[in-house]
C-alpha positions in Angstrom: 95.9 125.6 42.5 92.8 128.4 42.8 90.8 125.7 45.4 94.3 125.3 47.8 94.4 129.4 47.4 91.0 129.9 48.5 91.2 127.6 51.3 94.2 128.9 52.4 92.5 132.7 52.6 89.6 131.8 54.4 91.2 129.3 57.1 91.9 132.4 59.3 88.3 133.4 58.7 86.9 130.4 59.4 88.9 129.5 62.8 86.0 131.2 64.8 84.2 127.9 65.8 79.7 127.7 65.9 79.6 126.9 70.4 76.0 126.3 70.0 76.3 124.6 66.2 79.2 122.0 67.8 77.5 121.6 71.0 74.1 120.8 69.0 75.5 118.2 67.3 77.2 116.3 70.1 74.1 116.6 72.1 72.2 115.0 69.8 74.8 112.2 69.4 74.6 111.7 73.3 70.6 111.5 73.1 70.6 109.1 70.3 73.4 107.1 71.9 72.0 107.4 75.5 68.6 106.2 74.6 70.2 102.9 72.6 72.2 102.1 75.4 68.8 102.3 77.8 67.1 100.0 74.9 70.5 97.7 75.4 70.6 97.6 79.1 66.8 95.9 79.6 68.8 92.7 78.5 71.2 93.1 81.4 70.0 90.1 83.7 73.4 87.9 84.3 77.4 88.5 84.3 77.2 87.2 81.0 75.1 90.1 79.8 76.9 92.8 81.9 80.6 91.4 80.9 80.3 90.8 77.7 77.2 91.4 76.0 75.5 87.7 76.3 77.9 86.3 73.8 75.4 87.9 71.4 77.4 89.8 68.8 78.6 88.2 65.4 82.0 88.2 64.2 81.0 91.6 61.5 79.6 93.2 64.2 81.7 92.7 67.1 84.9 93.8 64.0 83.5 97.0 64.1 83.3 97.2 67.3 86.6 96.6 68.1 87.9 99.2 65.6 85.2 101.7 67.8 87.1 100.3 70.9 90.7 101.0 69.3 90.4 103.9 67.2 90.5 106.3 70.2 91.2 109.9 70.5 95.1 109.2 70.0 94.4 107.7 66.8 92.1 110.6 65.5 92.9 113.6 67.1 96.7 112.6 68.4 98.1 111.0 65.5 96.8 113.6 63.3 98.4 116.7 65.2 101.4 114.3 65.4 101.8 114.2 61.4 100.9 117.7 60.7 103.3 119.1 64.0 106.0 116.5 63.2 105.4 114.7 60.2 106.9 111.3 59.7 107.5 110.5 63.3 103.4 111.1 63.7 102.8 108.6 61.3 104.9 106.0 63.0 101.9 105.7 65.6 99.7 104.6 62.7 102.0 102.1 61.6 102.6 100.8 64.9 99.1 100.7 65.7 98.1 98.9 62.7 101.1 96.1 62.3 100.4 95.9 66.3 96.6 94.0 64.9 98.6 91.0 63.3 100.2 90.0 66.5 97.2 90.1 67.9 95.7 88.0 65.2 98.1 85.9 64.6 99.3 84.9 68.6 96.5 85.9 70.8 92.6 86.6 69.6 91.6 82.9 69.3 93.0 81.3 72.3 92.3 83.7 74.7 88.5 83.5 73.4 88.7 79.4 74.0 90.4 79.8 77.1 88.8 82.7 78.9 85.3 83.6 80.4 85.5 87.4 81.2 88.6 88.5 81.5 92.2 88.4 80.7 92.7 87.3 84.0 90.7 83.9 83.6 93.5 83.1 80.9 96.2 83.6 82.8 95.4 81.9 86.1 93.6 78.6 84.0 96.4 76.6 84.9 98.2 78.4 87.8 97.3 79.4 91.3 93.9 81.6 91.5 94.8 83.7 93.9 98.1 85.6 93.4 97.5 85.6 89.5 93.8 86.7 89.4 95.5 89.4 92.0 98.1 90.1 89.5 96.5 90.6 86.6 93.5 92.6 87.6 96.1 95.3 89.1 98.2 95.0 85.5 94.6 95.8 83.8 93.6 98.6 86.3 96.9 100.2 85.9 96.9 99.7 81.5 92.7 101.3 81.7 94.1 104.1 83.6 96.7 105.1 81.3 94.5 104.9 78.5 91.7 107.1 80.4 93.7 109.8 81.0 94.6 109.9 77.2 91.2 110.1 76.2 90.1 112.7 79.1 93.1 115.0 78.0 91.4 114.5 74.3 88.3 115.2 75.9 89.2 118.1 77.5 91.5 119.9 74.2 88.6 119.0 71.7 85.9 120.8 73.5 87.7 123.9 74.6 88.2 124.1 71.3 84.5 123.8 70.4 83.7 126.2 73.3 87.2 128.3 72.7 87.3 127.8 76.2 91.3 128.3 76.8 91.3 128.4 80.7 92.6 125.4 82.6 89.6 125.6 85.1 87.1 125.2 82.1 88.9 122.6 81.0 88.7 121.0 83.9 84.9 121.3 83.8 84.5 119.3 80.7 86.6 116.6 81.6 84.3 116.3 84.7 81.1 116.5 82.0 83.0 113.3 80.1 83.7 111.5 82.9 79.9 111.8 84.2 78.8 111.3 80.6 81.2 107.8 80.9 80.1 106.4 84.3 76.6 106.7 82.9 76.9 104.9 79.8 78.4 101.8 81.8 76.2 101.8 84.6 73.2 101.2 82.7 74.6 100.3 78.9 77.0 97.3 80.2 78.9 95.4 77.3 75.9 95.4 75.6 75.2 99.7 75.3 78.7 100.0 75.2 79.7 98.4 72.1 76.3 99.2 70.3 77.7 102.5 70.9 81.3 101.9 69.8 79.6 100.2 66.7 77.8 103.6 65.5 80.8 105.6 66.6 83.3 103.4 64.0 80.5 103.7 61.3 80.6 107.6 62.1 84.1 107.9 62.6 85.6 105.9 59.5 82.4 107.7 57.6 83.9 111.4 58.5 87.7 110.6 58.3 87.0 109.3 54.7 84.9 112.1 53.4 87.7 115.0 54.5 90.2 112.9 53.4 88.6 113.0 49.5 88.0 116.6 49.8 91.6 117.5 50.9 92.9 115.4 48.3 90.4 116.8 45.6 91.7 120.5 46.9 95.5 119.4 45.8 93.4 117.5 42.8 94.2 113.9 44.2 97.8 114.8 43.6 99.5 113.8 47.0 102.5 114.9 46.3 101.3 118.4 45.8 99.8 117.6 49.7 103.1 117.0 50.8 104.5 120.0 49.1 102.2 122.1 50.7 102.6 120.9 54.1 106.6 121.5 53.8 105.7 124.5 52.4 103.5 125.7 55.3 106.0 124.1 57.8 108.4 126.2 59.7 110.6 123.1 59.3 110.3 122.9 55.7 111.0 119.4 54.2 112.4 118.2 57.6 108.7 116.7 58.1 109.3 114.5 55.5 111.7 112.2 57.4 112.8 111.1 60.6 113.9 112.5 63.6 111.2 115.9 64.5 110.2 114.0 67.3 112.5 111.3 68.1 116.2 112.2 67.1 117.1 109.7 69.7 116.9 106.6 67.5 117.0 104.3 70.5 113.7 106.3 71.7 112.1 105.8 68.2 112.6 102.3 68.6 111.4 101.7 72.2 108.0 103.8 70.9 107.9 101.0 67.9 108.4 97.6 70.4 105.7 99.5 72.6 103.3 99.9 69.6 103.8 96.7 68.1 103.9 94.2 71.1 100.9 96.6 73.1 98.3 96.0 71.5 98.0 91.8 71.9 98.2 93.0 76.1 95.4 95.5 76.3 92.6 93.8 78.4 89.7 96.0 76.8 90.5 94.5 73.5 91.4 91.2 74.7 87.6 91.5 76.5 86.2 92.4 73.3 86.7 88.3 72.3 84.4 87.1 75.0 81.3 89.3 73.3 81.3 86.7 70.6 79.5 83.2 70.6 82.7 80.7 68.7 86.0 81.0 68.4 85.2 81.2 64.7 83.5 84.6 65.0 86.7 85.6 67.2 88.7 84.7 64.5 86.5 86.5 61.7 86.1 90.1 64.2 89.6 90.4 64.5 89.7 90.5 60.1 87.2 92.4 60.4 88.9 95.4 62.4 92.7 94.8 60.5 90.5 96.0 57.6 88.9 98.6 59.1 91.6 100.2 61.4 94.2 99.6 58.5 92.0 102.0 56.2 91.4 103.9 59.1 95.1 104.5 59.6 95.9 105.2 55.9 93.5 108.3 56.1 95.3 109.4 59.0 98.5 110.3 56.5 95.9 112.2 54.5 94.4 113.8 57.4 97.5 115.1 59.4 99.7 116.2 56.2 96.6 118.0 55.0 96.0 119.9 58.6 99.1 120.7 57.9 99.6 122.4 55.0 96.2 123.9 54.8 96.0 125.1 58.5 99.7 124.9 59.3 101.7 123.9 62.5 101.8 126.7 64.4 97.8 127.7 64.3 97.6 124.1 65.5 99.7 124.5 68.6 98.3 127.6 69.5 95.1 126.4 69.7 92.7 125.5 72.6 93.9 121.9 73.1 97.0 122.3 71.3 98.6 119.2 68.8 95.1 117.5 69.6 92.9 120.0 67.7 94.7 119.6 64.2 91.8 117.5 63.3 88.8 119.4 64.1 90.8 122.7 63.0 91.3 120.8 59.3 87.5 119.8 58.6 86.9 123.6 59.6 89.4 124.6 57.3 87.5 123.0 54.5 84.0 122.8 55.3 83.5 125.5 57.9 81.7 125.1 61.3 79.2 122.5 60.0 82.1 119.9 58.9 83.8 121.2 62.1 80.8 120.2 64.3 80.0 117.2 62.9 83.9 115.7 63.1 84.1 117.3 67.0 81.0 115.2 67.6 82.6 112.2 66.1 85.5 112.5 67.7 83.8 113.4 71.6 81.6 109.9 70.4 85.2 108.7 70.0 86.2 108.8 73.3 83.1 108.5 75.1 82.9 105.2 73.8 86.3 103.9 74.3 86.3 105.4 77.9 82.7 103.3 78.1 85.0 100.0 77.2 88.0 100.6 79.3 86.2 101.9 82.0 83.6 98.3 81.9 87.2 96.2 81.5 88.6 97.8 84.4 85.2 97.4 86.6 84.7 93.5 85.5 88.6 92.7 86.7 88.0 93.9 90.0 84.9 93.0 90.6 85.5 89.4 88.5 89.0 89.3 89.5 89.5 90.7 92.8 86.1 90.7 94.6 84.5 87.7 93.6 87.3 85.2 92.8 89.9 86.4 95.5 88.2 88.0 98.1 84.9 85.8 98.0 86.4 82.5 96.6 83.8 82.5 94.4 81.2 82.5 96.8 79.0 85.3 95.2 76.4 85.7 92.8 76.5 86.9 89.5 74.2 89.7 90.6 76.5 90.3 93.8 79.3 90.2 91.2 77.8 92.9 88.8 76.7 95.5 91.8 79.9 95.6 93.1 81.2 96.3 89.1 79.0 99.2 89.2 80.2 100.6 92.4 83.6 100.2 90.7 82.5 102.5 87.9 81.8 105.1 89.9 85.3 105.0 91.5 87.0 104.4 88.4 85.4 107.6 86.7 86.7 109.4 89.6 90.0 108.9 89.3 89.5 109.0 85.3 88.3 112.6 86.3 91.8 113.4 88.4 94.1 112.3 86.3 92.7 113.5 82.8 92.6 117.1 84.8 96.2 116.5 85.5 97.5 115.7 81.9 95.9 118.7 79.9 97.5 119.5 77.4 99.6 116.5 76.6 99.0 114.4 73.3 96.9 112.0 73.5 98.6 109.4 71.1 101.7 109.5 73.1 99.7 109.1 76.1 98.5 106.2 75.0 102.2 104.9 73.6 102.6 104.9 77.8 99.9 102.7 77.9 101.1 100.4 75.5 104.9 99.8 76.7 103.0 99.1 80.4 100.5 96.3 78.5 103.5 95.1 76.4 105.7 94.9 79.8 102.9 93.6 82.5 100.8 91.7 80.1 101.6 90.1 77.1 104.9 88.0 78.8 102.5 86.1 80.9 99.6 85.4 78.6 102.2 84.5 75.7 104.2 82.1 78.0 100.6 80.7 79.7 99.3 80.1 75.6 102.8 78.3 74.3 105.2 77.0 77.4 104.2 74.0 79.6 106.7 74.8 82.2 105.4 78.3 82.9 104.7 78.5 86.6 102.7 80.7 88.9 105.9 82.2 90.4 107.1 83.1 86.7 103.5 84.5 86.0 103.5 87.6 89.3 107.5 88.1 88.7 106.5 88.5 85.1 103.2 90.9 85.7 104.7 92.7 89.1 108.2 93.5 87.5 107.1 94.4 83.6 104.5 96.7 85.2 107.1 97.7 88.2 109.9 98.5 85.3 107.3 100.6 83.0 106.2 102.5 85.9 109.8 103.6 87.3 111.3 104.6 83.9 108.5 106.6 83.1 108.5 108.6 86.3 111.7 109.2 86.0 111.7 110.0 82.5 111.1 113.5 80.3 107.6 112.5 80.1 107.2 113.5 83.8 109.7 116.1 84.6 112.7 118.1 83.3 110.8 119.2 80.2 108.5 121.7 78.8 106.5 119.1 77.3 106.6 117.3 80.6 103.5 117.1 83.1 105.4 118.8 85.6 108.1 121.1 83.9 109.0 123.0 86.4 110.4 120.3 88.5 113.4 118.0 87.2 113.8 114.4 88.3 114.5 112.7 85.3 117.5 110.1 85.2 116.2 108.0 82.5 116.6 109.8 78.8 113.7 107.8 76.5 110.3 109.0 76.7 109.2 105.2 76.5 110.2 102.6 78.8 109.3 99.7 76.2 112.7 99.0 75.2 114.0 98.2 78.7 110.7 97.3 80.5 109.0 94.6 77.6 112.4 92.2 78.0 112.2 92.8 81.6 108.9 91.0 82.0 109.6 88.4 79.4 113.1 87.9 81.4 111.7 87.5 85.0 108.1 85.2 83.3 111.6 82.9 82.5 113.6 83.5 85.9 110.5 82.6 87.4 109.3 79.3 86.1 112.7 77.9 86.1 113.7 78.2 89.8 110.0 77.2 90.6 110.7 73.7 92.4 109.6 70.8 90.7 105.8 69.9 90.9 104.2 72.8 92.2 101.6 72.9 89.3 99.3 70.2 88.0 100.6 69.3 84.7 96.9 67.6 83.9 95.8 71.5 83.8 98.3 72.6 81.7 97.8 69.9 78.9 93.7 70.5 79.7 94.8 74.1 78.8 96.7 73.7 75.4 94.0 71.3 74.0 90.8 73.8 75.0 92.9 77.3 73.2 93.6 75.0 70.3 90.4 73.3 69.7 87.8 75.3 71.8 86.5 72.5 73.6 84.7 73.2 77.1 85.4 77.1 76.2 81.7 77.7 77.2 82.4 76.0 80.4 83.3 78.2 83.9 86.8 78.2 84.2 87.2 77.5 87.9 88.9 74.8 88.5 
């Protein structure tokens, strides 16, 4: 046990972070990253290329880049702070997360690629009335890439005052403003292309970096994980209490809601749903989404590693304390082991992190409204692709805006459970109407907006009026107390809500108000593929 005693003496030596070493390595990550997405951008010519990369990416390729797109900050830096702070109910995330991928799989990744064009919106209006369910659904995704921005600004914004050991709110502030300028670049001259070439490198590097700590905190406990465990209830104020249940969520009702939100999310987030348009076939659809299961399921078993080594070899209280809180536990660990080198080179990774899953949402967000909105309600289609892709841009720039605002108004909070917010809204809003549009013939446009308005309507009340809001110290305002609604996630209420009112919807629709000829065109094109390269106006 000498190497676990030597670490332990020098991690309160070592907890003075290298500014100029960290910065140096994330700046050199942006210039390499920067100029590949120039290099991408020259390709840029078409909607095609803007939304979704020209079709260009294989199945391998477009795998990883999914697992870039999903492995966000909540997975690295939230989820482990959420298993070395509470232990078993961290992990839960990563389970959630990762069983989330076969309903994705199994249910959605195929037929939405045969069905759709763009967007998750072109699915879901296919057979129904353009107008109130493109309108609809763009509003679902804007208010599901919102969400998920301000988990990854909060990241942002912890992980680098803890490079800087900048503590104050106001500089904070400042580098969530960097990120969010750092973001709106990327998009506005990468498009689908830059981005995921970008999310590509950062899953190589992430994966990379997560594996290598998590063989040199197992080689310190001599790849006895047990001993890990025993040293992180050991270096735990709540001793073996991390081991099970109930740190987090002693309301097992809430623990459950959390799991429905994880598990049913996933197969409603447009930014991966967007991710199946960047390949050419159905085929190479199919093989991307085996490609990330493996990939984000390894991922996720590292994170058990990861968060019960932070731990027991920095301990939960050092992580708390810290500039950016539960959300530094990873950064604090390689540190810990490696000293300001590792440290730098795993902040980088995880700033690439979110730059390039802001880059994603923040491009899914831009081509629903200006796909969506603009150019299929507003113009009727009469627009150009170029039209189409300015306005996309101007979107960016209001998009990171608000990104900026709302990621300055979350410091603080974890990022994985801000993201769990964002899954119970895409679980609620989303994935009642695309299920229902893939598998039921007598879905109806009415069912479709009662389904999308009320999930999203229900997930939106119940967390306002939750803890996660106010009457908490955790909460973002904690000095105010409004909450009537006990569970920190809606999903448990919210997710049958949506699937309830898709059903209300379609059956009082009178007789004959859809085309059943578009329908049956419908079922045969998600099965088969055929005419998926075709526009899907109809």
């Amino acid at each position: 046990m000498s190497a676990i005693a030597a670490v332990l003496a020098q991690v309160d030596q070592t907890m003075e972070s290298n500014p100029v070493l960290n910065m140096s390595v994330f700046g050199a990550f942006v210039a390499v990253t920067l100029f590949i997405v120039i290099r991408a951008s020259r390709n840029n010519k078409t909607a095609a290329d803007y939304y979704a990369g020209g079709r260009s990416f294989t199945g391998t390729q477009n795998g990883f880049a999914i697992s870039g797109d999903y492995l966000s900050a909540a997975s690295f830096l939230g989820i482990c702070g959420a298993i070395a702070v509470n232990g078993y109910d961290g992990f839960l995330y990563s389970i959630g997360f990762l069983v989330a991928w076969l309903v994705a799989l199994l249910l959605v990744a195929e037929l939405m690629r045969n069905t759709g064009k763009f967007t998750m919106a072109d699915v879901l209006s296919f057979r129904l009335k353009q107008t109130p369910v493109r309108m609809a659904a763009a509003l679902t995704t804007l208010a599901v890439c919102f969400f998920y921005l301000l988990a990854q600004m909060a990241g942002a914004g912890g992980l680098v005052s803890l490079l800087l050991g900048i503590d104050a709110p106001i500089g904070q502030s400042i580098v969530i403003a960097v990120v969010g300028v750092l973001m709106i670049i990327y998009v506005l001259i990468g498009g689908m292309k830059g981005t995921t070439w970008v999310q590509i490198i950062k899953a190589f590097l992430l994966i990379g970096g997560a594996f290598v700590m998590t063989i040199w905190v197992l080689a310190i406990y001599g790849f006895n994980f047990d001993a890990l465990l025993q040293g992180a209830v050991d270096n735990s104020p709540m001793g073996e209490e991390i081991l099970g249940p109930g740190l987090q969520y002693a309301n097992p009702v809430d623990f459950l809601s959390l799991g429905l939100a994880l598990v049913l999310g996933t197969a409603g987030l447009p930014h991966v749903l967007m991710r199946f348009y960047t390949v050419p076939t159905a085929k190479e659809a199919r093989k991307s989404v085996v490609w990330a299961i493996w990939l984000i399921g390894g991922f996720y078993l590292l994170t058990l590693v990861l968060g019960y080594g932070a731990g027991a070899l920095v301990g939960p209280e050092t992580i708390e304390n810290a500039p950016g809180g539960v959300n530094s536990a990873a950064p604090l660990l390689a540190q810990a082991i490696g000293g300001p080198i590792l440290m730098g080179f795993i902040s980088a990774v995880a700033f690439a992190t979110i730059l390039a899953v802001v880059a994603g949402l923040t491009i899914t967000a831009a081509a629903s409204f200006a796909h969506d909105i603009y150019a299929s309600v507003i113009r009727k289609g009469q627009v150009t692709g170029d039209g189409e892709v300015k306005v996309a841009r101007i979107t960016v720039l209001v998009i990171g805006a608000l990104a900026i605002i709302g990621g300055i108004g979350v410091q603080g909070q974890n990022v994985a459970f801000l993201v769990a917010l964002a899954f119970a809204v895409a679980a609620s809003a989303n994935l009642p109407t695309i299920l229902y549009s893939l598998f039921w013939r007598g879905f109806t446009t009415r069912g479709a907006v009662w389904s999308m308005y009320g999930g999203l309507a229900a997930a939106l009340l119940l967390i306002l009026f939750s803890p996660v809001v106010s009457g908490a110290e955790t909460s973002v305002f904690p000095d105010a107390n409004f909450a009537i609604w006990p569970l920190s996630n809606p999903g448990i209420v919210s997710i049958p809500i949506g699937f309830a009112l898709g059903w209300i919807g379609s059956i009082t629709t009178p007789k004959g108000s859809e085309d059943p000829r578009l329908a049956a065109e419908m079922e045969v094109r998600s099965l088969t593929g055929h005419g998926a390269e075709k526009a899907v106006e109809h």
